[in-house]
N, C-alpha and C positions, 0 to 999 in steps of 0.2 A: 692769425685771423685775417677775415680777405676787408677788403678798403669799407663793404657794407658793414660787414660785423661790427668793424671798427667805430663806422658813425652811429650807429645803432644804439651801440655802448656811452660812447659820450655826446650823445645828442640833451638825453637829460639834464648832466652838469653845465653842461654847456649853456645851456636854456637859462639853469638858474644863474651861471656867472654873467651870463650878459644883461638879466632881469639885474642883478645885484649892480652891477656899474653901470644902470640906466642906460643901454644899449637896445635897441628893438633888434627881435631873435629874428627877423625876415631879411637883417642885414647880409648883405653879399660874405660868403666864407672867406672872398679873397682878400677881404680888409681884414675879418676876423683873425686868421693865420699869415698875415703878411706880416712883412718886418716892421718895425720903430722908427727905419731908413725913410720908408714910403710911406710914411704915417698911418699906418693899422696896426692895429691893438699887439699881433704878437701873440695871440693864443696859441697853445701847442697842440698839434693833429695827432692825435694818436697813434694812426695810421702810419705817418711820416714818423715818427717818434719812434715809434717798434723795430719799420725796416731799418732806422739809424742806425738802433743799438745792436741788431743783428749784425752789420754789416761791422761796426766797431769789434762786437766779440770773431767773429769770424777772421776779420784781419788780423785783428790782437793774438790768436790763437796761434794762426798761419805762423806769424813773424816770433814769436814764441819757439816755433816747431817744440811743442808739448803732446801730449800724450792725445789730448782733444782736438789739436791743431791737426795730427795725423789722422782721428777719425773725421773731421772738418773735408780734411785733403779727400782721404778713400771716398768720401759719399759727393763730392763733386767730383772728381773718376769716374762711379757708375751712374752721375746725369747727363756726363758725358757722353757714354757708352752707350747710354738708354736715345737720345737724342742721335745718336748715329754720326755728325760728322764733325767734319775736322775743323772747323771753327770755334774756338773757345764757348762755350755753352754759354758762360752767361755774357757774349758779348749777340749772339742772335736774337732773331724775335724771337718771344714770347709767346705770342700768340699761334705764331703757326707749329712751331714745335713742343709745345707744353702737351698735346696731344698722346706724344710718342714717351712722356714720362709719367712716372709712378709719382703721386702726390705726396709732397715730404717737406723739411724744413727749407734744404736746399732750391728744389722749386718754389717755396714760397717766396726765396730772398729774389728768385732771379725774376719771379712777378712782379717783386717791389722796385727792381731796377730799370724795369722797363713800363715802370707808369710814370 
């Protein structure tokens, strides 16, 4: 899901968790999802929360070399391939070459890493 979808989805609960802990909903997102360090509440972003677990199962997979880990591997191969050059795909922009790729899980992690 792209970072809209995402607030879209929990914009609702969200509304109601911060009605419920006397919070006013116009409050900045960046208190809202900030750490306990920097005194804001610590809600979890969805958004951020997805691309986490993506990038956990992906790694988890890889370092596994499991059955998944090696289709994991092949389909970052051909974003590779689709993307054209020789710099590691997911360390380039985003923006200027997501153009030259086919829409998949893979591009979505490598959208989450470069927002």
């Amino acid at each position: 899901m792209s970072k809209t979808q995402c607030h879209k989805k929990q914009s609702p609960a969200l509304v109601a968790r911060l009605q419920k802990n006397v919070v006013v909903s116009t409050m900045s997102r960046d208190l809202i999802f900030g750490s306990h360090r920097y005194g804001c509440l610590q809600f979890k972003n969805l958004y951020t929360d997805m691309g986490s677990q993506k990038l956990e199962m992906l790694l988890g997979h890889l370092r596994k070399d499991d059955k998944t880990g090696k289709i994991l591997s092949v389909a970052l191969g051909c974003l590779q391939q689709e993307v054209g050059t020789s710099t590691p795909v997911l360390e380039t922009t985003y923006s200027l070459y997501c153009p030259l790729s086919t829409p998949s899980w893979m591009q979505a992690l490598w959208r989450f890493f470069m927002r």
